[in-house]
C-alpha positions in Angstrom: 0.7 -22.2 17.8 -1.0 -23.8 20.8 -1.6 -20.6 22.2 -3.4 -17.2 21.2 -1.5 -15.6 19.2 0.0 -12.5 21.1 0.2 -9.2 19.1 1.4 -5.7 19.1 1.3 -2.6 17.1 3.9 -0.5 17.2 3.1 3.2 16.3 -0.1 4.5 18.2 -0.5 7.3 15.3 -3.5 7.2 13.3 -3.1 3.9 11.1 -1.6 2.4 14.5 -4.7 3.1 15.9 -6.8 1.4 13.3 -4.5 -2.1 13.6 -4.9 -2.2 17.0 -8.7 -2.0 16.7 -8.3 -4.6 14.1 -6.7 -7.2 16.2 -9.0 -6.9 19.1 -12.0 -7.9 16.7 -10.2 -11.4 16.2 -10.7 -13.9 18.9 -7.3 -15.7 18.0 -5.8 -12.7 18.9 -4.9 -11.2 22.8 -3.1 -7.8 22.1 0.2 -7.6 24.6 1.2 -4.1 23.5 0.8 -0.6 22.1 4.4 0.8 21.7 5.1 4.6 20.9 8.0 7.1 21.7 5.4 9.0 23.1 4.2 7.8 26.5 1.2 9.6 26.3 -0.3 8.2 22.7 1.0 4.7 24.1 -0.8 4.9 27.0 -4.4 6.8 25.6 -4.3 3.8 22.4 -3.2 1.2 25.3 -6.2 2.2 27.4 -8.6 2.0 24.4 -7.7 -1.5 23.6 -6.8 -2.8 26.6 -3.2 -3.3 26.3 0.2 -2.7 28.0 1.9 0.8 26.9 5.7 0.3 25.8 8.4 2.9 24.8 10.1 0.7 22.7 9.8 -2.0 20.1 12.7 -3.7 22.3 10.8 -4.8 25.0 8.5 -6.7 23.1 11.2 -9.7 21.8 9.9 -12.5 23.9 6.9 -11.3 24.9 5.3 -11.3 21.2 4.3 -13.5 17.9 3.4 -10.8 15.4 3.4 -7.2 15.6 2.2 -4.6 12.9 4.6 -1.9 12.6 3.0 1.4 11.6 5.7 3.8 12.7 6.7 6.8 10.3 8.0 5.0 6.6 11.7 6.6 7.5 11.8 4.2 10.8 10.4 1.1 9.3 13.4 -0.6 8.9 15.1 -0.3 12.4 11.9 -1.1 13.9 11.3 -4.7 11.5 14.6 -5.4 12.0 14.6 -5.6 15.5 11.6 -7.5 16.0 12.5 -10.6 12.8 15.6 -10.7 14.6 14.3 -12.0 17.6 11.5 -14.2 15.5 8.4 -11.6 15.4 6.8 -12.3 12.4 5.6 -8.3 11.5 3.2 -6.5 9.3 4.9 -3.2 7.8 3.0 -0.8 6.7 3.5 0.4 3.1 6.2 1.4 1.9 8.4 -1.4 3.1 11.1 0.6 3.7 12.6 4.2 3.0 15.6 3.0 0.6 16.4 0.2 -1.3 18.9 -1.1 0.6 17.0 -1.2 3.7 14.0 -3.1 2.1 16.8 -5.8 0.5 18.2 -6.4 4.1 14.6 -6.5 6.0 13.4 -9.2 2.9 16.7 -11.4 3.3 16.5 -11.2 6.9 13.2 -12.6 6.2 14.0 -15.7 4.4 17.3 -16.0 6.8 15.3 -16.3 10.2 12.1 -17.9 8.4 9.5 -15.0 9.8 6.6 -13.8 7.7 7.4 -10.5 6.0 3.5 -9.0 4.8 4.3 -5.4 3.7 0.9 -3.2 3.9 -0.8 -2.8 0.7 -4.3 -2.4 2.0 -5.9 -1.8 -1.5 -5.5 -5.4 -2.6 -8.0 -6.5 0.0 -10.5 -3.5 -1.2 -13.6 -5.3 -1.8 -13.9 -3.1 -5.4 -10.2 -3.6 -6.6 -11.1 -7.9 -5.7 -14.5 -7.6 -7.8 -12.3 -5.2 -10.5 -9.5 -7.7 -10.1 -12.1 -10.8 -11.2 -12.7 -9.2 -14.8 -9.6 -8.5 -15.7 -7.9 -11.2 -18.1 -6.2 -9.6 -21.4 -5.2 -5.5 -19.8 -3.5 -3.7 -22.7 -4.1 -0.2 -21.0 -4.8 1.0 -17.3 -5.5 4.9 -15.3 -5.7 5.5 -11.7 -6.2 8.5 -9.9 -5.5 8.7 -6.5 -6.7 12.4 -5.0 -7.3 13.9 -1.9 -6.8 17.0 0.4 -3.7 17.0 2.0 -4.0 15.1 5.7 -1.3 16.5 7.5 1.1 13.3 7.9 2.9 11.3 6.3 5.3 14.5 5.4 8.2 12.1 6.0 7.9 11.0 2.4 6.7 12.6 -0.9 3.3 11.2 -2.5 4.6 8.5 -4.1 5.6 6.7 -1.8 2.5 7.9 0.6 0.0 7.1 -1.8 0.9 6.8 -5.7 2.7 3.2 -4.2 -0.8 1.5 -3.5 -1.2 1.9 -7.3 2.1 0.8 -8.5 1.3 -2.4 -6.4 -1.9 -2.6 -8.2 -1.0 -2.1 -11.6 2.1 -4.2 -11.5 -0.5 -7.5 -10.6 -2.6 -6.2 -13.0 0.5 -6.4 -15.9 1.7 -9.3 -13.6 5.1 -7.8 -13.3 7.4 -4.6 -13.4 7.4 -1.9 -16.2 10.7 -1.9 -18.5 10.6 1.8 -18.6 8.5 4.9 -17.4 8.7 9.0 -17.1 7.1 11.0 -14.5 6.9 14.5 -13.7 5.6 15.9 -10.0 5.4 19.6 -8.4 6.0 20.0 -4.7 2.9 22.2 -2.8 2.7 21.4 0.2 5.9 20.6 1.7 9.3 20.7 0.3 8.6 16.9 -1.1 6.6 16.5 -4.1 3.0 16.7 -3.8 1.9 15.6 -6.9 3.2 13.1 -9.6 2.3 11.7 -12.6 3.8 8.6 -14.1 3.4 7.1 -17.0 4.8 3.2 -17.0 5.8 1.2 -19.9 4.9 -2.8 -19.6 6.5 -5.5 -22.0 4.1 -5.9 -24.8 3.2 -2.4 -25.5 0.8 -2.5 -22.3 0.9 0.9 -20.3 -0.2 2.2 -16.9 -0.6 5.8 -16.5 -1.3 7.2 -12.5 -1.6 10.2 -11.2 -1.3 10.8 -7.4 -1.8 14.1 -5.1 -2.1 15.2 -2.0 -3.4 18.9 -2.3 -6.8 18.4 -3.8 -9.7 20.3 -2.6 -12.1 16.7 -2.6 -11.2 13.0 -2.7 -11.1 11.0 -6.1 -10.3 7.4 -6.4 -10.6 5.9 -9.8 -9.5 2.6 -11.8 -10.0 2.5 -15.4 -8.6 -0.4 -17.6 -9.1 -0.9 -21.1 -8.9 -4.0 -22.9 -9.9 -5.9 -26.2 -13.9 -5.5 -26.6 -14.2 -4.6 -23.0 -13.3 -1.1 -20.7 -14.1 -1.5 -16.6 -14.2 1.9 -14.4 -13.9 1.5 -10.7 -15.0 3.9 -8.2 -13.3 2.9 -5.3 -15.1 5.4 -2.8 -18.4 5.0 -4.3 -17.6 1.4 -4.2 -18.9 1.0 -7.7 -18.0 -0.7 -11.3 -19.0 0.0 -14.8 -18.0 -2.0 -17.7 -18.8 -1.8 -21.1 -18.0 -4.8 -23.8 -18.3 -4.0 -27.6 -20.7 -7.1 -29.1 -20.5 -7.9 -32.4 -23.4 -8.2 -34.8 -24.4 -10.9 -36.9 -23.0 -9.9 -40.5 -19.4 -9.3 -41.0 -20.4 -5.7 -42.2 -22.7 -4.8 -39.3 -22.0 -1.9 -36.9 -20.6 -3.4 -33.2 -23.0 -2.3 -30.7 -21.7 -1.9 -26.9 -23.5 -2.9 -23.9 -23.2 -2.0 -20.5 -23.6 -2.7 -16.9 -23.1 -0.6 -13.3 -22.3 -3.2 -10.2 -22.6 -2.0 -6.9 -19.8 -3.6 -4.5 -20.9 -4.0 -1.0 -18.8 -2.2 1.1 -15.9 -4.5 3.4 -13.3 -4.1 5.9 -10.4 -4.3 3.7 -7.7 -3.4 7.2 -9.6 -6.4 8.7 -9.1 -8.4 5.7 -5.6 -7.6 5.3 -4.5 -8.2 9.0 -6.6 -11.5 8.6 -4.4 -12.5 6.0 -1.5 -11.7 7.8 -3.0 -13.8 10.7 -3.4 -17.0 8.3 0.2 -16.0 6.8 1.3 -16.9 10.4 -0.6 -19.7 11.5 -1.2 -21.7 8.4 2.3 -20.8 6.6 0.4 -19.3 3.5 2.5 -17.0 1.3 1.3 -13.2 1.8 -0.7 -11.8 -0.4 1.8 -8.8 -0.4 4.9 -10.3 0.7 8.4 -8.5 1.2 9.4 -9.9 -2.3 6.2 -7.9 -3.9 6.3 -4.9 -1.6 9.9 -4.8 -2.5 9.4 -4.3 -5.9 7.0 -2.0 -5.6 9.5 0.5 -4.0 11.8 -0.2 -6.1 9.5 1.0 -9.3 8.3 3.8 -6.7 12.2 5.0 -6.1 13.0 5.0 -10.0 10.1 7.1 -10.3 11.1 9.3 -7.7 14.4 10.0 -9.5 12.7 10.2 -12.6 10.7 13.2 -11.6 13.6 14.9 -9.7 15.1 14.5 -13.1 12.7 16.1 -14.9 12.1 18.1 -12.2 13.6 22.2 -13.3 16.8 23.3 -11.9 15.7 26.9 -11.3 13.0 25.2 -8.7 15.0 23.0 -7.1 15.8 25.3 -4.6 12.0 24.5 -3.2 12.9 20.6 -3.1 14.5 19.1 0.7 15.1 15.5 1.5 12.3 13.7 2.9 13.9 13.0 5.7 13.4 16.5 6.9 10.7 16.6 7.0 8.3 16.1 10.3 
C-alpha cells in the first residue's frame, strides 16, 4: 500500500472504543470511521478520535483497508462478511463467530477473496502469557483461572465463549493442538446463560488442561499454572508476575532432589496495541496472523463442544432456568 492505511472500527461499545484509540496511536494509520447502530455512540467515539460517524458497516466498502469489528459476538458474522466481500481485510474480535457454520463460511471466504482474517485473542500478545510462553517446552499438565465480577455485557453469549475461549486458545498452543476429548460442567447466575464453567480437556499423550471460567465473582483472579518434568511455572497475569520452580538433582544417585526457585516480574505492555500491530503487519507485509481464522476457528469449535457438554451434563429439573443466547441483550 502506497497510501496510509485507512481503518475503521465497527462497534463504538466499550472494546470498540479501545481499538479505535489503538489505531490513532499508529502513524501508518488515518481512522476513516466509527460505525454503530446507535448514532449517538457513533458520533461521541467519532468525536473522540476524530473520525466520520456511520450507521452501517455498508458504507465503508470502498472507503476502507482494514476494519476491526467489535460488534456483539451474535453479529460478527454478517458484519465480516460484508466487509471481506468487498476486500476489507478485518479484525474480529473473539469469538470468531456465534456458530460453527458461520465461522466455516467467514474462514473460506477468507482464503476465496485473499483478505486477512485475524480473530481477537488479545491474551497471546499479554506480555506475561509471551514470557510464560518462552519456558514452556515439555507441558504434561496445565490450570487456568479466569474470574471476575460480572461486567454487565457480553450477555449475548455464556462465559465460555466470553471469556473461558481466551484460555482454550491458550492451552491448545500450549498442547499445540486440539483435545481428543473433555467434560465440563457450568451453573447459570447471572443470566439465563451459563455463568460459570469448568472444563477439563483431554490432550493426546495423556497431557490435560483443566480451566475454570466465571463471571460472578466478587474480585478478579487470573492465573496460569503448568506443570511439567522437573519444572512447575505459575503466572499471575494481573499482577504481571511468574514463579517457577525446577526440582535439581543431587550429586549421588541416592540423594534427596532439592528444588529451587525464582519470582520474575513482567513489565507491564499494551497487549491491544500489540495485537492491532500485528494485525497491521498481517496486512502490509502479508505475515500469517498470529491468531488467524483457521486458529480462532478451532478454538470455537473446542468452545461449542464444551458448551454442549455442559448443557449435557447440565440437570433437567434446572433446565427450565437455561434460554438461548441469543436472547439475551
Amino acid at each position: 500500500m502506497n497510501h496510509r492505511v485507512r481503518a475503521a472500527v465497527i462497534g463504538a461499545g466499550y472494546l470498540g472504543r479501545f481499538h479505535a484509540l489503538k489505531y490513532t496511536q499508529l502513524p501508518e494509520v488515518e481512522l476513516v470511521a466509527v460505525v454503530d447502530i446507535e448514532e449517538e455512540r457513533a458520533r461521541s467515539l467519532a468525536s473522540e478520535v476524530r473520525a466520520r460517524p456511520l450507521r452501517d458497516a455498508g458504507q465503508l466498502v470502498g472507503i476502507v483497508d482494514i476494519a476491526t469489528v467489535a460488534v456483539p459476538t451474535t453479529q460478527h458474522y454478517q458484519v465480516a462478511k460484508v466487509l471481506m466481500e468487498a476486500g476489507v481485510h478485518v479484525l474480529v474480535e473473539k469469538p470468531l463467530a456465534a456458530t460453527l457454520e458461520e465461522g466455516e463460511e467467514l474462514v473460506e471466504l477468507s482464503r476465496s477473496k485473499g483478505t486477512v482474517l485475524q480473530v481477537g485473542h488479545v491474551e497471546r500478545f499479554n506480555s506475561t502469557i509471551r514470557e510464560l510462553r518462552k519456558r514452556i517446552s515439555e507441558p504434561l499438565f496445565a490450570e487456568c483461572e479466569r474470574i471476575s465480577p460480572y461486567p454487565g455485557r457480553g450477555s449475548d453469549v455464556d462465559v465460555i465463549l466470553d471469556v473461558m475461549i481466551h484460555d482454550i486458545d491458550l492451552v491448545m498452543d500450549i498442547f499445540q493442538g486440539p483435545p481428543e476429548d473433555l467434560e465440563a460442567v457450568g451453573v447459570p447466575v447471572m443470566t439465563s446463560t451459563f455463568d460459570m464453567v469448568n472444563a477439563r480437556l483431554k490432550f493426546p499423550k495423556g497431557k490435560v488442561a483443566n480451566l475454570t471460567a466465571s463471571r460472578v465473582s466478587s474480585k478478579s483472579f487470573r492465573k496460569i499454572r503448568v506443570f511439567q518434568p522437573d519444572l512447575y511455572l505459575s503466572a499471575d497475569c494481573l499482577k504481571g508476575e511468574i514463579q517457577w520452580f525446577m526440582r535439581v538433582k543431587k550429586e549421588g544417585g541416592k540423594a534427596f532432589p532439592s528444588i529451587i526457585g525464582q519470582t520474575i516480574e513482567v513489565p507491564k505492555g499494551d497487549a491491544l496495541l500489540e495485537e492491532v500491530k500485528s494485525f497491521l503487519d498481517a496486512v502490509i507485509e502479508g505475515k500469517k496472523p498470529v491468531v488467524d481464522g483457521e486458529t480462532g476457528l478451532s478454538s470455537l469449535r473446542v468452545a461449542l463442544a464444551i458448551r454442549e457438554n455442559v448443557e449435557k451434563n447440565f440437570p433437567e429439573e434446572l433446565k427450565r432456568l437455561l434460554a438461548p443466547c441469543e436472547e439475551e441483550g
